[in-house]
VEXDREN-2710 file (C-alpha; in Angstrom, 1 decimal):
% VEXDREN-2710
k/r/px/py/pz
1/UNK/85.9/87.2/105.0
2/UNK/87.7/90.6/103.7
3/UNK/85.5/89.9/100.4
4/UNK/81.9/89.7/103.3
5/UNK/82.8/92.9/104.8
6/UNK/83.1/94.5/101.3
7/UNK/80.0/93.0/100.1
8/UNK/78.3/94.6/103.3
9/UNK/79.2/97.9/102.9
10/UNK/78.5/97.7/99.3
11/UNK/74.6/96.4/100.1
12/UNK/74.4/99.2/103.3
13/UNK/76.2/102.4/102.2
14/UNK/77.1/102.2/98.4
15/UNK/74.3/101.0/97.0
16/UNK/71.8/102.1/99.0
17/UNK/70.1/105.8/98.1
18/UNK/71.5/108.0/100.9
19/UNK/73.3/105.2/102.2
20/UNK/76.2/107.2/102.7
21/UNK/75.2/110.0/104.5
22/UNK/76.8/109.1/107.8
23/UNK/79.9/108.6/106.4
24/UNK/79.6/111.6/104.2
25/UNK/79.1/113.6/107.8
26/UNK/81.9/112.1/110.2
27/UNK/84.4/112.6/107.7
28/UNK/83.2/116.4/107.8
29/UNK/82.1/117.3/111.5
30/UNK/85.7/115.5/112.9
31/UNK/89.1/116.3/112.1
32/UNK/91.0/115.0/114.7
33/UNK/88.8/112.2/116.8
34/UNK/88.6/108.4/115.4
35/UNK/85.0/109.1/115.1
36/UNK/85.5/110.8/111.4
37/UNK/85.9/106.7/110.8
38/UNK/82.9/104.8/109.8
39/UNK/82.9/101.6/111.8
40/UNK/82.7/99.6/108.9
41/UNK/86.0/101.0/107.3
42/UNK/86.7/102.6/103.9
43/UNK/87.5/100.4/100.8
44/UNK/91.5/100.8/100.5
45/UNK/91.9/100.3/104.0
46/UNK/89.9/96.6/103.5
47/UNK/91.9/95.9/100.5
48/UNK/95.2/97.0/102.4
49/UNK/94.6/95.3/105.8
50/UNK/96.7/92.3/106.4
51/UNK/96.0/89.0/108.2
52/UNK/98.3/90.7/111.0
53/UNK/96.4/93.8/111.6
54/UNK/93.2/92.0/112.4
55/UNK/95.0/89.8/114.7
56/UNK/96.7/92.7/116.1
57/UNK/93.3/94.2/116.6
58/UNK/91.4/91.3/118.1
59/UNK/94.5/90.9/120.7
60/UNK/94.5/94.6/121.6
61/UNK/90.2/95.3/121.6
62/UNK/88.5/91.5/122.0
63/UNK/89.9/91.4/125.5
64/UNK/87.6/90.5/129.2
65/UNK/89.1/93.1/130.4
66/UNK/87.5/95.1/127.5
67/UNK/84.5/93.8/127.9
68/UNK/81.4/93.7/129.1
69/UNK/78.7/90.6/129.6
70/UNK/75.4/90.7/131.0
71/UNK/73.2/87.7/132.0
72/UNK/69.2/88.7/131.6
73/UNK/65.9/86.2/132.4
74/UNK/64.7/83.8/134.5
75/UNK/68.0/82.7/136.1
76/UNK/69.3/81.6/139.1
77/UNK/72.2/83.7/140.1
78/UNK/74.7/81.3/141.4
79/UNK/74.4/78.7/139.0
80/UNK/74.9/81.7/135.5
81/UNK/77.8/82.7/137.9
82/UNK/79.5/79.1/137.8
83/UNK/78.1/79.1/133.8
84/UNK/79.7/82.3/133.0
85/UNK/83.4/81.1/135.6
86/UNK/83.3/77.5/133.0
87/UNK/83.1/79.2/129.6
88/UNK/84.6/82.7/130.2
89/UNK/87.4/82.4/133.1
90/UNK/89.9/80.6/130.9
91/UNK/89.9/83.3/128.7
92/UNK/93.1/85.3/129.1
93/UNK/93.0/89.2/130.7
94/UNK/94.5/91.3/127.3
95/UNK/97.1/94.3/127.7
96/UNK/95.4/97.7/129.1
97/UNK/93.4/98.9/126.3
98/UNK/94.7/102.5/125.0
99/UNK/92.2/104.9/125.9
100/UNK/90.6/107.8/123.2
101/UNK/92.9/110.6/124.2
102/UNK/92.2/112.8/120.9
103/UNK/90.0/115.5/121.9
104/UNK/87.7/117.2/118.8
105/UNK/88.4/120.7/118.5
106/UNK/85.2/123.0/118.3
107/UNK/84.0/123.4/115.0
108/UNK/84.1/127.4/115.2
109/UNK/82.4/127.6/111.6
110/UNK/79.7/126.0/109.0
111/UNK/81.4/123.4/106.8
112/UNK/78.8/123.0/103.7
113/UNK/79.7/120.5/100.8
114/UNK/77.3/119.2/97.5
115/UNK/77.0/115.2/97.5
116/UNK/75.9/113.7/94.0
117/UNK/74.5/110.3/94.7
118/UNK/72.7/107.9/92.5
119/UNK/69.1/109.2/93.7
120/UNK/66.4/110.8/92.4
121/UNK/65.2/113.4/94.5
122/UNK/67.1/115.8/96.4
123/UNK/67.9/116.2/100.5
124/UNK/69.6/117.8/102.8
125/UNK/71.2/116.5/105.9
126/UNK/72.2/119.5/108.9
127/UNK/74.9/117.4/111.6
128/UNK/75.3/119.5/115.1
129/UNK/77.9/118.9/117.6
130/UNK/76.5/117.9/120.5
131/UNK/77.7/117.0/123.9
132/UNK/78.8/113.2/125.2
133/UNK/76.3/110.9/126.2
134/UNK/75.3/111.0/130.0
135/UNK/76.3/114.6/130.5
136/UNK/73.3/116.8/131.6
137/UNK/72.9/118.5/128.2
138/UNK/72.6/115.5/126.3
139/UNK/69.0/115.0/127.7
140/UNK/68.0/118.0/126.9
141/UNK/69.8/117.8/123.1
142/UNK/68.0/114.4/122.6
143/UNK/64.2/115.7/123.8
144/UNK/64.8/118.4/121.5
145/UNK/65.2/116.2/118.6
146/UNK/62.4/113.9/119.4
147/UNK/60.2/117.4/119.5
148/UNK/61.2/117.4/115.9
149/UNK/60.2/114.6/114.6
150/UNK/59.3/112.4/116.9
151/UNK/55.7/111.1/115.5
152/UNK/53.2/112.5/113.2
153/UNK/52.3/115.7/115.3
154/UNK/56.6/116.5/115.6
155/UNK/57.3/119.9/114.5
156/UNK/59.4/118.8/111.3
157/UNK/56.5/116.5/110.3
158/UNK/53.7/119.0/110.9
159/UNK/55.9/122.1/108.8
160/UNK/57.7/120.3/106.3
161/UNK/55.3/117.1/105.2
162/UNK/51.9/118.2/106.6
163/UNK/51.4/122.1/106.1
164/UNK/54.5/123.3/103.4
165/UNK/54.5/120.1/101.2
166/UNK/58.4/120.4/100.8
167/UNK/59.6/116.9/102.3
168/UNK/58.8/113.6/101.6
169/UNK/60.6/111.9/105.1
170/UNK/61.8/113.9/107.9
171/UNK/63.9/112.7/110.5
172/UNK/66.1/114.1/113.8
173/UNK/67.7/112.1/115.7
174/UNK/71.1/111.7/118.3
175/UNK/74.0/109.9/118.2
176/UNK/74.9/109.1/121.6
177/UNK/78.4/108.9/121.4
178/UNK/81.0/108.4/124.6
179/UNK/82.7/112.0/123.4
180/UNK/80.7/114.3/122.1
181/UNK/78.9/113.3/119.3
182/UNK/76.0/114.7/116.4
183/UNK/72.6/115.5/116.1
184/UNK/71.7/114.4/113.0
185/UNK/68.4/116.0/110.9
186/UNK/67.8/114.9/107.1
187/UNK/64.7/115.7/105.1
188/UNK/64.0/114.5/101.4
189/UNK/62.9/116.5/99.3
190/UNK/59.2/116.6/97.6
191/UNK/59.1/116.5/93.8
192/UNK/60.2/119.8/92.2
193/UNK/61.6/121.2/95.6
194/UNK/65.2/122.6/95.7
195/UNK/67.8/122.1/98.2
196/UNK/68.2/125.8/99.2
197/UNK/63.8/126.0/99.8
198/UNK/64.0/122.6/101.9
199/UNK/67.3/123.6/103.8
200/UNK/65.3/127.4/105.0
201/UNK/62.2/125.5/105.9
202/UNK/65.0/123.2/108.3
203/UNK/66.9/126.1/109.6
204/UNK/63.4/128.4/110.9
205/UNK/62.1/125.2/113.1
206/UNK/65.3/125.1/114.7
207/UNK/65.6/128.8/115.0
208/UNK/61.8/128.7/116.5
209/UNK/62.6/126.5/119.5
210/UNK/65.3/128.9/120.3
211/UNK/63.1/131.8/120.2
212/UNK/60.3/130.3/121.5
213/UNK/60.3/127.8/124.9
214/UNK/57.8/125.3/124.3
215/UNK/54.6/124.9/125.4
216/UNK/53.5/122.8/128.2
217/UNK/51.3/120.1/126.8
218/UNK/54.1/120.0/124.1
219/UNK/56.6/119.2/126.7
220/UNK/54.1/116.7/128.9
221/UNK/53.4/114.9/125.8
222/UNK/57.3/114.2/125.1
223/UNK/58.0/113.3/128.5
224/UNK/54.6/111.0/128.5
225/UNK/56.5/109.3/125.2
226/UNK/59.6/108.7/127.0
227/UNK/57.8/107.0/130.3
228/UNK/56.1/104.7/127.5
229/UNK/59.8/103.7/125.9
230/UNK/60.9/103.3/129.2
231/UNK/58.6/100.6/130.6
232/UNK/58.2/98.9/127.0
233/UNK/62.2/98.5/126.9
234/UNK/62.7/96.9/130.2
235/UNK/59.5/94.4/129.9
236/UNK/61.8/93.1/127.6
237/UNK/64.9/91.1/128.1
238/UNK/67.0/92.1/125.7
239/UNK/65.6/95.4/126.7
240/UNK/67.2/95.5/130.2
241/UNK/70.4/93.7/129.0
242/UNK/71.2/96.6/126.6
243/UNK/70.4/99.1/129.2
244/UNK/72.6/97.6/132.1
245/UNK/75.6/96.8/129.4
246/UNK/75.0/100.9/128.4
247/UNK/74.6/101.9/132.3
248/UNK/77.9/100.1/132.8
249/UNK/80.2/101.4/129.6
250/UNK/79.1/104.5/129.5
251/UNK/77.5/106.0/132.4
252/UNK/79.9/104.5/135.5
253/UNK/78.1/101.6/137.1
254/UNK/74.4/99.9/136.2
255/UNK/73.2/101.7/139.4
256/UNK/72.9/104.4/137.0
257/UNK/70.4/102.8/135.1
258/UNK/68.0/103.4/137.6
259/UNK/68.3/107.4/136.9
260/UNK/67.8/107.7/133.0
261/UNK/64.5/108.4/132.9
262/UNK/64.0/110.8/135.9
263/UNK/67.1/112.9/133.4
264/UNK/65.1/113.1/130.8
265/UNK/62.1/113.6/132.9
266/UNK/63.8/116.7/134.8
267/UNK/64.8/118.7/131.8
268/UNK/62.6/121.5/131.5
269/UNK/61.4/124.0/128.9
270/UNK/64.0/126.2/129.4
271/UNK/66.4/123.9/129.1
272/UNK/65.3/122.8/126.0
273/UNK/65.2/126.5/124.6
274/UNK/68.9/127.1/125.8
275/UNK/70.4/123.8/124.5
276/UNK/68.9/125.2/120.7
277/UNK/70.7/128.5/120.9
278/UNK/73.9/126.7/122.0
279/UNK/74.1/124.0/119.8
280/UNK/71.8/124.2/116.8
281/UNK/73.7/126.9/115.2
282/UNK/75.2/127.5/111.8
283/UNK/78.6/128.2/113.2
284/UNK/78.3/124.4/114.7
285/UNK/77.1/122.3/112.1
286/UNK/77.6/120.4/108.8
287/UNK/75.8/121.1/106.0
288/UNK/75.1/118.6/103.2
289/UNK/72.9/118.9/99.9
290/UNK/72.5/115.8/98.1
291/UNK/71.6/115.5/94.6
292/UNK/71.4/113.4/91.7
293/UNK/73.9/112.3/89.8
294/UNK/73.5/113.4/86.3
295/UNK/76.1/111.7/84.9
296/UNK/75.1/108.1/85.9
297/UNK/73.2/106.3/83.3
END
């Protein structure tokens, strides 16, 4: 099984162009907090984990009390419940699992850094600290992003594909993380385009949703989006299973669940404009330039 894992990583982060871009940016925009791990683990610490770790680790994390299970669909309630008592109730209650206690310190500075990567055309990749999901900013960091590139007619589409010709794929996105977590924006580069060129381009949209708030159509259109992601996620099952298993973990009960669209649907122009100037700022970010490797064959 150590040898599976390995393989994985190898198929999704090593050999995959780019593939290892999010590992290349938590080990940069965290210090201190587990988060500057990638899920998946590094190489040495595979090769060094023993058969005792992992059952260490499945006592300590793989717990009920550490757990969370949802039952979604045409059900009736009483018998899943008896279901759920016969397969699940004889499992033991673990240990109390040791909460996150580290506590990210703010970044307080740019942290820039040159990738080489078996690739063929050059991108750069911009990581902002952002706050934990559920907290009031968050909504307002995550609408932001979708204004960026978010469909065809997103501002990092229109500038950089449509009218400038400098990128090839565009992207912004969150990472909704318990503590606070990253916006993430990455843009590929068109043939013949530099780092340094792309990397401007990226840095005045930013700059231009802190300087200027919006418009109104602009933000009605965003917010007409999210109502359409909203009712196509819970018409499916799965759909409202992942939302009442995130309402639960993460936001304090799945009465909660009830509230995240009318969040997103309260955050306001302004909001958006001061969230930019806060967070989207040199002084907060990680800055990566990819290029090729010259010295692969």
């Amino acid at each position: 099984q150590r040898e599976v894992v390995k393989e994985e990583r190898r198929q999704r982060y090593e050999n995959q162009p780019y593939g290892s871009i999010l590992i290349e940016v938590l080990k940069r925009a965290y210090t201190v907090h587990p988060y500057q791990w990638p899920t998946i683990g590094f190489m040495e610490d595979l090769n060094a984990a023993s058969e005792a770790d992992y059952r260490t680790f499945y006592k300590t994390y793989y717990v009920p009390n550490n757990a969370v299970l949802v039952v979604a669909g045409d059900i009736k309630q009483d018998a899943a419940k008896d279901l759920v008592k016969k397969y699940f109730a004889g499992i033991p209650k673990g240990n109390d699992v040791p909460p996150v206690k580290a506590e990210e310190p703010p970044m307080n500075g740019e942290v820039r850094d040159v990738v080489k990567d078996n690739i063929q055309l050059p991108a750069v990749v911009q990581a902002y600290r952002i706050p934990a999901i559920g907290t009031d900013d968050f909504y307002a960091v995550d609408m932001l992003n979708r204004i960026l590139s978010n469909g065809n007619s997103s501002r990092l589409q229109t500038k950089l594909k449509d009218e400038q010709e400098l990128a090839l794929v565009v992207g912004s996105f969150s990472l909704p993380f318990e503590h606070p977590g990253l916006a993430i924006a990455f843009a590929i580069a068109a043939a013949g385009i530099d780092p340094d060129t792309l990397e401007a381009s990226m840095n005045a949209e930013f700059a231009r949703v802190g300087k200027e708030p919006i418009s109104a159509p602009e933000l009605a259109k965003l917010k007409a989006q999210l109502e359409t992601e909203y009712v196509q996620a819970n018409s499916r099952i799965t759909g409202v299973a992942e939302n009442l298993a995130n309402a639960y973990t993460f936001m304090g009960g799945t009465k909660t669940v009830n509230g995240e669209l009318d969040r997103y649907l309260a955050v306001t122009a302004a909001d958006i404009q001061r969230v930019a100037k806060e967070y989207f700022v040199p002084q907060n970010r990680v800055v990566l330039h990819y290029v090729p490797n010259t010295t692969q064959n």
